[in-house]
Backbone as CSV, one residue per row, in Angstrom:
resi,resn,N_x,N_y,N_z,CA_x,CA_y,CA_z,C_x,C_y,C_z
1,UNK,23.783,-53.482,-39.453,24.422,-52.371,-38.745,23.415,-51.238,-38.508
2,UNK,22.377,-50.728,-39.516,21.772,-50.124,-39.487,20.524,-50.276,-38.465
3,UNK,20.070,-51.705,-38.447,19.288,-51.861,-37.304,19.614,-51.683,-35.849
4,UNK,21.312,-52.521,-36.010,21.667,-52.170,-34.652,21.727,-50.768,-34.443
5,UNK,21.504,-50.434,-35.026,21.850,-48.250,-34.676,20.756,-47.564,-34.401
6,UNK,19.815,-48.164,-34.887,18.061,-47.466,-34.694,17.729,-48.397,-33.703
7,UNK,18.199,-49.834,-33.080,17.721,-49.856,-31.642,18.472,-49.441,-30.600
8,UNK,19.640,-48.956,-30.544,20.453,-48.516,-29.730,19.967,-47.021,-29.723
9,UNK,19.510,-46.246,-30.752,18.773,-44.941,-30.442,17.587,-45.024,-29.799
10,UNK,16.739,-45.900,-30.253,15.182,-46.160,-29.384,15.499,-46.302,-27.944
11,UNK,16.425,-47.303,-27.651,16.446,-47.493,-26.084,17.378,-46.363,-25.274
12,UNK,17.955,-45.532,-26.103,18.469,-44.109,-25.526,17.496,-43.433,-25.303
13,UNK,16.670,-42.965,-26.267,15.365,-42.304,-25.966,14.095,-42.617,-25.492
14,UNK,13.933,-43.363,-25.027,12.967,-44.269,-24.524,13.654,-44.386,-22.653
15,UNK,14.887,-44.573,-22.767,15.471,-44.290,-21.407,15.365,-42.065,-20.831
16,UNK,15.316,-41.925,-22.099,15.885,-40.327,-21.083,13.948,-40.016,-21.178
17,UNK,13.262,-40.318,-21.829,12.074,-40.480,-21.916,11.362,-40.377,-20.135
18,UNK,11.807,-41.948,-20.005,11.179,-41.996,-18.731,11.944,-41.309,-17.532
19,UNK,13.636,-41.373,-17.578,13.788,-40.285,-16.691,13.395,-38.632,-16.406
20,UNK,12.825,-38.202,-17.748,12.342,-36.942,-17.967,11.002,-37.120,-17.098
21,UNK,9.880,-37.985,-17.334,9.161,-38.367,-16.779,8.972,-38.465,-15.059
22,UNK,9.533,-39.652,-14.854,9.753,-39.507,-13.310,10.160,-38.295,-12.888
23,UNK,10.915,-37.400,-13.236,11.932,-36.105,-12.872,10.387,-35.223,-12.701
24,UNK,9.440,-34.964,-13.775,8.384,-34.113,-13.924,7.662,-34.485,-12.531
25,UNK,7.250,-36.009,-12.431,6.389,-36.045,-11.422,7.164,-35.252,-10.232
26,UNK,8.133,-35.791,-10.096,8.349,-35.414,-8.598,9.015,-34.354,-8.282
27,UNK,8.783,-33.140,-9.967,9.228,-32.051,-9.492,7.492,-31.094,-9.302
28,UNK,6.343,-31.985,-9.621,4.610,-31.661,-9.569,4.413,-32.179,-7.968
29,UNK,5.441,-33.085,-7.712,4.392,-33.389,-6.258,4.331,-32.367,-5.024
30,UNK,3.137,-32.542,-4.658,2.876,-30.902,-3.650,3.802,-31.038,-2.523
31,UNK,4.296,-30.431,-1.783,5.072,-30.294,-0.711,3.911,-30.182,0.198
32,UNK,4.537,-30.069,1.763,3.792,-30.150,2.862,3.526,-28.744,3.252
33,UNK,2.218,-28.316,3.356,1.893,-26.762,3.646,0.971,-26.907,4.697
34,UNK,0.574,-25.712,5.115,-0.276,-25.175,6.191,-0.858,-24.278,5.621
35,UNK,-2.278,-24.329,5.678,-3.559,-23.958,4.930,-4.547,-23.068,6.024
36,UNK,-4.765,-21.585,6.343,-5.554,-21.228,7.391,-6.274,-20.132,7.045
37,UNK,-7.385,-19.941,7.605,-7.745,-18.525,7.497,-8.564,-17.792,8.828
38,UNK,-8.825,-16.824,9.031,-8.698,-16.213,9.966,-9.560,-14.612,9.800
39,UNK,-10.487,-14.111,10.848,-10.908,-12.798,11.008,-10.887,-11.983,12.014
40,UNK,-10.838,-10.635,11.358,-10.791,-9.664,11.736,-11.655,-8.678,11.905
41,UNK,-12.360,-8.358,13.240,-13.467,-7.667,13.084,-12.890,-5.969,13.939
42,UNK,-13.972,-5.042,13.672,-13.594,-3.189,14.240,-15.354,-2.824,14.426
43,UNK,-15.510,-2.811,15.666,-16.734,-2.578,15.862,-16.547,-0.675,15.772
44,UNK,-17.164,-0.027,15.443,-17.574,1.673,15.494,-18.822,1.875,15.158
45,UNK,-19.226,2.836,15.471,-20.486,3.999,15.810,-20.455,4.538,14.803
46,UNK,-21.895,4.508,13.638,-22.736,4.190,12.632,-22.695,6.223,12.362
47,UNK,-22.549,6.600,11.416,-22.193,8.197,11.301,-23.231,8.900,9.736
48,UNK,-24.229,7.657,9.786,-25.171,7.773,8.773,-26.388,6.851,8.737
49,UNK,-27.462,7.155,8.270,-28.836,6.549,8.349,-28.958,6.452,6.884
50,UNK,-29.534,5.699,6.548,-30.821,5.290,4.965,-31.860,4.806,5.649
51,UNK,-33.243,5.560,5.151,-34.044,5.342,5.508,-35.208,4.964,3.747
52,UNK,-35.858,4.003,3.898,-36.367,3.941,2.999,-38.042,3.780,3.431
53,UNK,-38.682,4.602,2.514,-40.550,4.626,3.131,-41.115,5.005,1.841
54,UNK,-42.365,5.267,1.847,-43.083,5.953,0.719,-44.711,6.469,1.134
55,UNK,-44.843,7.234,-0.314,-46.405,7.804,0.182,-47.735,6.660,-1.003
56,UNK,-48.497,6.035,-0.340,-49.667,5.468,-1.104,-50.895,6.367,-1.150
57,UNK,-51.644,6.247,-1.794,-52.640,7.172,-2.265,-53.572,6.723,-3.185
58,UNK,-55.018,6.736,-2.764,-56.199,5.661,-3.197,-57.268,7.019,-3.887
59,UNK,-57.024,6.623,-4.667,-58.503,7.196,-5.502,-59.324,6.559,-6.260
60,UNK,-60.787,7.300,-6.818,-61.510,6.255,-7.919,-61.062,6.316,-8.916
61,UNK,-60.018,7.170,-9.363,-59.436,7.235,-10.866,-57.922,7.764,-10.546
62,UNK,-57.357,7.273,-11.554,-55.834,6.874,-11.648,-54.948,8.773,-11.465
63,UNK,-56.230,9.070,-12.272,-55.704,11.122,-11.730,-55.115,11.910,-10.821
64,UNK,-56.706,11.093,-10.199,-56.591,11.771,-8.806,-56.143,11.047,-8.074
65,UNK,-55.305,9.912,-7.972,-54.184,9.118,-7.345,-53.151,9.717,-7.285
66,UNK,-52.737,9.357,-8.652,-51.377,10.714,-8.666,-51.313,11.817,-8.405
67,UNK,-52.196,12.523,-8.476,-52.067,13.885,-8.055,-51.729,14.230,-6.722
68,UNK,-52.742,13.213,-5.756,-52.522,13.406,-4.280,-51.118,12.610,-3.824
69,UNK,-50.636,11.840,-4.526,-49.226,11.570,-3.847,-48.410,12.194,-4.259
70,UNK,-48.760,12.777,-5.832,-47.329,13.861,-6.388,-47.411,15.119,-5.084
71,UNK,-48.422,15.259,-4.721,-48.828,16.368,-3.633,-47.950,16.428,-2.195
72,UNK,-47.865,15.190,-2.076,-47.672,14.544,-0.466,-45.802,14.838,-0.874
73,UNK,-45.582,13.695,-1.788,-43.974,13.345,-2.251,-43.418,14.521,-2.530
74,UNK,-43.637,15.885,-2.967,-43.669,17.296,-3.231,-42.935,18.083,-2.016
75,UNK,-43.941,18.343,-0.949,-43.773,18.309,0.270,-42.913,17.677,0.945
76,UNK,-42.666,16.690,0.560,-41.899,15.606,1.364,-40.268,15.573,1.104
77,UNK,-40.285,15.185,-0.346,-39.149,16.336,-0.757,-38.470,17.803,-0.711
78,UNK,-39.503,18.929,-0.499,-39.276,20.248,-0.083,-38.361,19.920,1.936
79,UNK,-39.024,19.423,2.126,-38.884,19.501,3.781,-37.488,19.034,3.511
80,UNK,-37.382,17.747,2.760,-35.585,16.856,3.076,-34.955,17.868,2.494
81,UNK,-34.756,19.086,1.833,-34.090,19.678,1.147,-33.544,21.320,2.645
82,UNK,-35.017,21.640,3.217,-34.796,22.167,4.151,-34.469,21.963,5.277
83,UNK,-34.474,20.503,5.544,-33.395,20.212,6.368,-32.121,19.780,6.387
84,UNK,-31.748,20.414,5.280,-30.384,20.076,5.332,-29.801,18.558,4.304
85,UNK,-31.082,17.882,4.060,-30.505,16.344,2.987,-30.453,16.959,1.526
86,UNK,-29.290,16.916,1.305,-29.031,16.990,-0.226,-29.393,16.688,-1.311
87,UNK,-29.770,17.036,-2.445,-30.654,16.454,-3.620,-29.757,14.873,-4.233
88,UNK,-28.572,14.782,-3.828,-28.253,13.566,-4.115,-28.197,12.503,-3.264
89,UNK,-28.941,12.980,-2.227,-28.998,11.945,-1.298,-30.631,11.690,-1.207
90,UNK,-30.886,11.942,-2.147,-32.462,11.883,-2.093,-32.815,10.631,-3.764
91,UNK,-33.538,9.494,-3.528,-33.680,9.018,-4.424,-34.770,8.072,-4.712
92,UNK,-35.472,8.149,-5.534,-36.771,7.157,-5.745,-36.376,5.587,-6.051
93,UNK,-37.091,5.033,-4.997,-36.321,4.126,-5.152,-37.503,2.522,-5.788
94,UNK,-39.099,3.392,-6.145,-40.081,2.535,-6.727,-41.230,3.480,-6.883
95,UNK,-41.736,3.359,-7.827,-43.094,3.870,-8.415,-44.097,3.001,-8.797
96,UNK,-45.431,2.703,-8.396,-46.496,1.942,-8.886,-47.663,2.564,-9.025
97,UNK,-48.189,2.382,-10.075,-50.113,2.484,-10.448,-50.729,1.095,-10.758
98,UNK,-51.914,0.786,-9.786,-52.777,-0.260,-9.808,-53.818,0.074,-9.617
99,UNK,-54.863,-1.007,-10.250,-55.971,-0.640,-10.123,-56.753,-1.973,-8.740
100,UNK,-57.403,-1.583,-7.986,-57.790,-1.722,-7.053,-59.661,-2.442,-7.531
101,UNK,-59.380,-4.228,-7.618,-60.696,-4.894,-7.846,-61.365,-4.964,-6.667
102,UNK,-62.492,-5.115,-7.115,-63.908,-5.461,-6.710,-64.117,-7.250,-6.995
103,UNK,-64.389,-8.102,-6.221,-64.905,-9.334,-7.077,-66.459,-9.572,-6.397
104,UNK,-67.269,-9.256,-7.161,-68.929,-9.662,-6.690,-68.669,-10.909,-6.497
105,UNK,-70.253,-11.373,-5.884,-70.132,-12.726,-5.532,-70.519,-13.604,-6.372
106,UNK,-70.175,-15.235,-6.325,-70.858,-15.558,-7.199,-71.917,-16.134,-7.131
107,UNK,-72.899,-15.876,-8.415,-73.884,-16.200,-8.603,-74.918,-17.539,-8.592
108,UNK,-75.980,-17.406,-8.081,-76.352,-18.689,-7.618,-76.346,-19.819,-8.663
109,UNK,-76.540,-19.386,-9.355,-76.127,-20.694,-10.851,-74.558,-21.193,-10.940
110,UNK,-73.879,-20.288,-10.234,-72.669,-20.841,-10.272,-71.817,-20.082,-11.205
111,UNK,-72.117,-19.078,-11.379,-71.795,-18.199,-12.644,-70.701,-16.817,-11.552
112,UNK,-69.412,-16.910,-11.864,-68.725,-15.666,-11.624,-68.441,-14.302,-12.819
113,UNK,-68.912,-13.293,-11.470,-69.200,-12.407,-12.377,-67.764,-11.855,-12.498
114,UNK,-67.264,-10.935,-13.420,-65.804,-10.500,-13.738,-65.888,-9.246,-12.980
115,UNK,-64.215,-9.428,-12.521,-64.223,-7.956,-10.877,-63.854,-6.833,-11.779
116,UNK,-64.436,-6.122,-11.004,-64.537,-4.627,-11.169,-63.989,-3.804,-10.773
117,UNK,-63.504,-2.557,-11.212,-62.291,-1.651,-10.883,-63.028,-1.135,-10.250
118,UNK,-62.961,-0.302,-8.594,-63.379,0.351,-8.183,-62.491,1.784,-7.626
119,UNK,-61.339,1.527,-8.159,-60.414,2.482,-7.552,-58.639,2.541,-8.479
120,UNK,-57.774,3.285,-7.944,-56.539,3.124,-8.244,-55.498,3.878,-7.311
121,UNK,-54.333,2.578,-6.921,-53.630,3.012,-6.107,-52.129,3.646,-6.923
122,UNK,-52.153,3.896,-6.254,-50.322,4.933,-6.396,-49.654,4.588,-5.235
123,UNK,-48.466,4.224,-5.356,-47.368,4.227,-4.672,-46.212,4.771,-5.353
124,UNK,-45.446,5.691,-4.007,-43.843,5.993,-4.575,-42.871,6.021,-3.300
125,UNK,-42.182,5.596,-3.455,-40.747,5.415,-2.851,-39.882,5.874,-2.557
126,UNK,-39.576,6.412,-1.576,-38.017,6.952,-1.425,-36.896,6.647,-0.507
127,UNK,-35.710,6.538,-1.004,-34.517,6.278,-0.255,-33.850,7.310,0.247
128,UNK,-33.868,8.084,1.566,-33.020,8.998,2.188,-31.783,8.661,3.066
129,UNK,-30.588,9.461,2.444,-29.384,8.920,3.398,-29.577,10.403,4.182
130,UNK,-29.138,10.340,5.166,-29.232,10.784,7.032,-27.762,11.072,6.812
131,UNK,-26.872,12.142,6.868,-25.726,12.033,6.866,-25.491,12.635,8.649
132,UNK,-26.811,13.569,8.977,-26.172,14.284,10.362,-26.894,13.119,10.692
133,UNK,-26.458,12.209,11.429,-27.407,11.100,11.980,-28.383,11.238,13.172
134,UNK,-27.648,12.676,13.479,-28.797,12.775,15.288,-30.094,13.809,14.454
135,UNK,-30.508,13.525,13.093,-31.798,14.148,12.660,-32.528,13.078,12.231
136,UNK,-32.299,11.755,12.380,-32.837,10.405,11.883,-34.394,10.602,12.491
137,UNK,-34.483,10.642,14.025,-35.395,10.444,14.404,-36.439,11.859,14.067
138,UNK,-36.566,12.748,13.693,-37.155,14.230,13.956,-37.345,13.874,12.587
139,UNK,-36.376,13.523,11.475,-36.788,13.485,9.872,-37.823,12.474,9.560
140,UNK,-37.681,11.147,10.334,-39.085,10.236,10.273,-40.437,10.414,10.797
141,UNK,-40.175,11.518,12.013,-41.248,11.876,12.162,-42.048,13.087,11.676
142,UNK,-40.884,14.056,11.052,-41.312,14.901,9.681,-42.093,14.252,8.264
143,UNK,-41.453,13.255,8.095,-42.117,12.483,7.161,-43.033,11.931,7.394
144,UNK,-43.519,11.550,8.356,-44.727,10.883,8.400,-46.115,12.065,8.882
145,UNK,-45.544,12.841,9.133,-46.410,14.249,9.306,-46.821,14.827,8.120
146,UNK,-46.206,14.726,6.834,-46.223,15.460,5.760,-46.636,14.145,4.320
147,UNK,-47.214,12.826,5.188,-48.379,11.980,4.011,-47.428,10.732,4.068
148,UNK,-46.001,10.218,4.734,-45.685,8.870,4.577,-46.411,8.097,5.261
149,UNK,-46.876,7.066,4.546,-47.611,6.093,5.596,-47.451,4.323,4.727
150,UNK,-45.826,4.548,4.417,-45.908,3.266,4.116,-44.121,2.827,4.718
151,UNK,-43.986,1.431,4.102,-42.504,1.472,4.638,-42.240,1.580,5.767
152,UNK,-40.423,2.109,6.029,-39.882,2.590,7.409,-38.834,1.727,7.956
153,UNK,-38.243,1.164,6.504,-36.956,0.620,6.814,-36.009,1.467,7.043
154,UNK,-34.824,1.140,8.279,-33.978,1.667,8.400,-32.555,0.999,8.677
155,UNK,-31.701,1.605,7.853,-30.048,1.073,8.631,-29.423,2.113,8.613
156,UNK,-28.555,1.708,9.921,-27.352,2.161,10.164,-25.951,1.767,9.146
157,UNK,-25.302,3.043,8.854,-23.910,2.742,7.933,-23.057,3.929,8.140
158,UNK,-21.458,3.781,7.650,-20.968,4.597,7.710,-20.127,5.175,6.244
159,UNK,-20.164,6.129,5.996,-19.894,7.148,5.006,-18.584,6.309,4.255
160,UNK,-17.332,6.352,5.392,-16.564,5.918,4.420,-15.670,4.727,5.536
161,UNK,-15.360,3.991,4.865,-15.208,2.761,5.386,-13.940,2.204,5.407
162,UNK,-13.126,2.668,4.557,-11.831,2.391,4.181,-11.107,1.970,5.123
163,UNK,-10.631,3.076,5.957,-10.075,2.881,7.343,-10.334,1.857,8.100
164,UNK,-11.584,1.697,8.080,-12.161,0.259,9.365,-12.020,-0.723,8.153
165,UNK,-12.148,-0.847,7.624,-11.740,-2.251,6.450,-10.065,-2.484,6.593
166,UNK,-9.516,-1.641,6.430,-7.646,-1.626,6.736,-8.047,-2.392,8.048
167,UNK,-8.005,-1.665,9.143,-8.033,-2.472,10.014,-8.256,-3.401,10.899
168,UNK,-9.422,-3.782,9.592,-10.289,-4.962,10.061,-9.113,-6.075,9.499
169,UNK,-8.581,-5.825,7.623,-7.908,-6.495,7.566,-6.402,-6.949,8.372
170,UNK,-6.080,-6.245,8.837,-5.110,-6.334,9.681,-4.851,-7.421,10.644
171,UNK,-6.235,-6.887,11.366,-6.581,-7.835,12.385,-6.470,-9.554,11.677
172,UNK,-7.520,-9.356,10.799,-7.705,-10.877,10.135,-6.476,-11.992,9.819
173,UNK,-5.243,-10.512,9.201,-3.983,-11.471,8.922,-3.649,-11.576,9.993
174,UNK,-3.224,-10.540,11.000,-2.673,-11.463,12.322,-3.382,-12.306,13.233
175,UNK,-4.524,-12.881,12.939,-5.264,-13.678,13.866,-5.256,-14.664,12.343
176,UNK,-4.425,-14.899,11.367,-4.382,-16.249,10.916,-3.147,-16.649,11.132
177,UNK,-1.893,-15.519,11.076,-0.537,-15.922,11.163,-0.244,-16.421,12.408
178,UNK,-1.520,-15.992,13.705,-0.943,-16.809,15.122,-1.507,-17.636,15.220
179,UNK,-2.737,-18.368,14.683,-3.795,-19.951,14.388,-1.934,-20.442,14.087
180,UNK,-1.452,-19.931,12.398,-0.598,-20.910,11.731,0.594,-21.306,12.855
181,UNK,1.425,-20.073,13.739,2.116,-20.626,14.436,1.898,-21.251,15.258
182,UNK,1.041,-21.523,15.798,0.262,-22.418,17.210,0.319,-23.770,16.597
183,UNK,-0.143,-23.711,15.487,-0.104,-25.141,14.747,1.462,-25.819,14.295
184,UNK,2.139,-24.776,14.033,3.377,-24.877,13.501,4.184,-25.599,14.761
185,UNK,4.072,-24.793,15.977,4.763,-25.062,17.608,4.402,-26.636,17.729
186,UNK,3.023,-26.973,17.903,2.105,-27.679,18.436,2.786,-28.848,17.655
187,UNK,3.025,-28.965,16.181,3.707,-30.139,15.567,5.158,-30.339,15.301
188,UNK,5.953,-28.965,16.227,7.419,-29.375,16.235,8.021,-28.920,14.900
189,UNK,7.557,-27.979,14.018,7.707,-27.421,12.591,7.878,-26.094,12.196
190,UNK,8.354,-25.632,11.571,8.200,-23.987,11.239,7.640,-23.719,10.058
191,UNK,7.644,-22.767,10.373,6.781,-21.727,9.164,7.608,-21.552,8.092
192,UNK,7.198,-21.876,6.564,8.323,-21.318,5.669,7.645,-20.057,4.952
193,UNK,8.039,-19.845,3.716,7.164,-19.095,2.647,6.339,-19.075,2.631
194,UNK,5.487,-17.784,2.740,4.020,-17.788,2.362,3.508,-17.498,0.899
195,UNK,2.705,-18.841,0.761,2.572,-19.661,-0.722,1.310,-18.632,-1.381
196,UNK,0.695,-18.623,-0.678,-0.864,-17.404,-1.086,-1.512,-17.089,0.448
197,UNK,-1.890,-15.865,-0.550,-3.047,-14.906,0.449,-4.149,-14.159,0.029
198,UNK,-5.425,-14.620,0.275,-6.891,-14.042,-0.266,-7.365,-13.211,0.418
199,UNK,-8.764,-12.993,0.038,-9.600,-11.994,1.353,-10.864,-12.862,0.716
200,UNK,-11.662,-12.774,1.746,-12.752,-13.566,0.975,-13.858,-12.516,0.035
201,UNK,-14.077,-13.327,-0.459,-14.652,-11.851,-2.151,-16.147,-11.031,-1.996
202,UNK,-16.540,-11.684,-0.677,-17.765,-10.920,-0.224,-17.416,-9.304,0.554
203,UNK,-18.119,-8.545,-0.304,-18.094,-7.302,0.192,-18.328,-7.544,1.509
204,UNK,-17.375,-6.694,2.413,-17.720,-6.742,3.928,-18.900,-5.748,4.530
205,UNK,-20.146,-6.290,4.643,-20.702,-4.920,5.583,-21.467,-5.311,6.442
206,UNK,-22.030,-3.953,7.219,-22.094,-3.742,8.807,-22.616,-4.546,9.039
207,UNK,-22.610,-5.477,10.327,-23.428,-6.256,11.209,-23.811,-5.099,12.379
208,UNK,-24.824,-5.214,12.382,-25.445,-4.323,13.548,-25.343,-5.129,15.032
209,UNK,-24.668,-4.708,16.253,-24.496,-5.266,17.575,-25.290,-4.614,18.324
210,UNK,-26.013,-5.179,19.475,-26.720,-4.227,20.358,-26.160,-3.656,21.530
211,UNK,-25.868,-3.027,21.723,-25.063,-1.173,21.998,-25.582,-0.621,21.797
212,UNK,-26.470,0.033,21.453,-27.806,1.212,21.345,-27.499,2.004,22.254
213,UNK,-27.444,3.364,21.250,-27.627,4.738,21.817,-28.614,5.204,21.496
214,UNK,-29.526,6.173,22.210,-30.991,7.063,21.525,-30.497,8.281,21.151
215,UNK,-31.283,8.580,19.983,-31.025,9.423,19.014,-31.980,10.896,19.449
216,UNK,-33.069,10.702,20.242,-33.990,11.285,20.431,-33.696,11.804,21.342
217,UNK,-33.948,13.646,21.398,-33.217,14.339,22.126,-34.918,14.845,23.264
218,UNK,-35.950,15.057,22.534,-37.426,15.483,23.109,-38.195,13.986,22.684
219,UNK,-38.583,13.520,23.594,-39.214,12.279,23.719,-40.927,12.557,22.781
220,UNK,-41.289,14.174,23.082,-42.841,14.103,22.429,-42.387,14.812,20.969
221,UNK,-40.876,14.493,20.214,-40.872,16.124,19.258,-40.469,15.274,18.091
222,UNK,-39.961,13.587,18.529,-39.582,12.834,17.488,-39.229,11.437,17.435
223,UNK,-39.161,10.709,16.319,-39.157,9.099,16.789,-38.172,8.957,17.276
224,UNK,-38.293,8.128,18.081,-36.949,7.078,19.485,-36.392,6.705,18.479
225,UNK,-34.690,6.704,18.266,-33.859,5.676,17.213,-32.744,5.433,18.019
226,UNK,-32.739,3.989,18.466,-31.211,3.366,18.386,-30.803,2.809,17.775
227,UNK,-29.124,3.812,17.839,-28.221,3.083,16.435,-27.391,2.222,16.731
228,UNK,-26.789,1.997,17.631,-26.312,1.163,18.228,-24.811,1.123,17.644
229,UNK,-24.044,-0.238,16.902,-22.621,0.092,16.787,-23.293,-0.880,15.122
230,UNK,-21.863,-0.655,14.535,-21.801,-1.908,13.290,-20.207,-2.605,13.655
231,UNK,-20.075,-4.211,13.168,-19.113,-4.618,13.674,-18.504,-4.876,11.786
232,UNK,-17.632,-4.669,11.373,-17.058,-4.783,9.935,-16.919,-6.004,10.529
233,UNK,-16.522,-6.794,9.556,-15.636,-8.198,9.188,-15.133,-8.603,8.013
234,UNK,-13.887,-9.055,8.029,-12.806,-9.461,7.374,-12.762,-10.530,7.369
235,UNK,-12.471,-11.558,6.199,-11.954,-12.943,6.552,-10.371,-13.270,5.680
236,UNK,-9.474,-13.827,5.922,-8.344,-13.546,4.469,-8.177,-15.773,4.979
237,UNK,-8.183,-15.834,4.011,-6.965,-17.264,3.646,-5.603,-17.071,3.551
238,UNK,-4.762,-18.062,4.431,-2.900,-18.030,3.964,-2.612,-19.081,3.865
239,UNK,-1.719,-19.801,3.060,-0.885,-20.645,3.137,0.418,-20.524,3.134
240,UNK,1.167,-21.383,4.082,2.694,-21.550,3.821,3.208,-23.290,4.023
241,UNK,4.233,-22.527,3.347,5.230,-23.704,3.202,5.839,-24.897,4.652
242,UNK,5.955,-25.948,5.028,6.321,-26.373,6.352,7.709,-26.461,6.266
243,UNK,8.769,-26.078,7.436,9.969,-26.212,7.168,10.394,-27.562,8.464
244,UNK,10.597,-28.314,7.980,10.947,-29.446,9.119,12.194,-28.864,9.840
C-alpha cells in the first residue's frame, strides 16, 4: 500500500513538473517585435572658438630657455586677459624641457662618438576658448605677434548645447517611429508597446559642415577664419511589440 502511494505521488509530481516546465518555456518565448533606430541631426552657427598653440624657445642652457618663453607666455597671457578672455578660459594645456643633441660623425675606425648637448628647448602650451567668436581671427594674429610660433589648432563649438541636443533628440525619435510605421504598413501589422528606448552612449559633438562665414572684418589687421556651421547628431534605438 505504501508503495502504491509513493508511486502515485512521483507520477503526480513528475506530471505537474513537466507542465510547470512547458508553461515556463512558452511563457520565455520572445514574441514578434520591431527593432529600429534612427537620427536626428540640428545644424547651427558655432558661438565659440578653442584655439590651441604655444611658444618654443631654444637656448644653450635650460635658463635661458625658460626665461625667454616665460617672457613670450607672460605677454601672451597679459594680452588674452586685455582682450577680454577670462582667466578661466585660459589654460596650459603642455609644458616641455629638452635638451637638443649634437651626434658627431662617426669615426673612421668605426668608433661612434656619444652626442652632445648643444642646446635646450622649452615648450608651453595653451588652450584659449574665444567666447566673442568674431575676435578669433585678430586674437591669433595677436598671438603670433607677441612669440607664438608653434601649433594653431582650431575648433569651432558652442557654449551650451542642451537645446540643440533636445532637438536633435527629437528629431531622432521621430525619424525612427516613421522607419517603424512604414515597416509596420508595408507588412500589413501594427505597432504595439514600445518595449525599449536608448540613445546611443557616444557623447554627441559638432561635425563641422562647409557653410563658412569669414570672421575677418580688415583683411591686413587679422587672420581670415571660417567658421562655418556644426551639425549635432543624435542616434536613439526603439523597439515595439507587433500587433497582428
Amino acid at each position: 500500500m505504501f508503495q502504491k502511494a509513493s508511486k502515485l505521488f512521483f507520477l503526480t509530481f513528475l506530471t505537474l513538473l513537466i507542465f510547470t516546465t512547458q508553461k515556463t518555456i512558452a511563457d520565455e518565448k520572445p514574441g514578434s517585435k520591431i527593432s529600429l533606430s534612427g537620427t536626428g541631426s540640428v545644424s547651427v552657427a558655432p558661438d565659440m572658438a578653442i584655439i590651441s598653440f604655444g611658444v618654443i624657445k631654444e637656448a644653450k642652457n635650460a635658463r635661458a630657455a625658460l626665461d625667454a618663453n616665460n617672457k613670450a607666455m607672460v605677454s601672451i597671457l597679459k594680452a588674452m586677459e586685455e582682450n577680454g578672455i577670462e582667466k578661466k578660459d585660459l589654460q596650459t594645456s603642455g609644458f616641455n624641457i629638452q635638451p637638443r643633441y649634437f651626434y658627431p660623425k662617426r669615426k673612421t675606425n668605426g668608433e661612434q662618438p656619444s652626442p652632445e648637448i648643444r642646446g635646450y628647448i622649452v615648450s608651453n602650451n595653451i588652450t584659449i576658448r574665444i567666447r566673442d567668436i568674431e575676435k578669433a581671427g585678430s586674437i591669433l594674429d595677436l598671438s603670433v605677434t607677441l612669440g607664438i610660433n608653434s601649433g594653431g589648432n582650431i575648433q569651432f563649438t558652442n557654449s551650451d548645447t542642451s537645446n540643440i541636443l533636445k532637438e536633435a533628440r527629437i528629431k531622432a525619435v521621430k525619424d525612427t517611429i516613421e522607419k517603424a510605421q512604414t515597416l509596420a504598413d508595408a507588412a500589413n501589422v501594427k505597432l504595439g508597446a514600445i518595449l525599449s528606448i536608448s540613445e546611443n552612449s557616444n557623447r554627441p559633438r559638432p561635425i563641422a559642415i562647409a557653410q563658412a562665414r569669414s570672421l575677418s572684418v580688415q583683411e591686413d589687421a587679422s587672420v581670415p577664419i571660417a567658421s562655418g556651421e556644426n551639425s549635432y547628431q543624435v542616434t536613439v534605438q526603439m523597439s515595439w511589440e507587433i500587433s497582428q
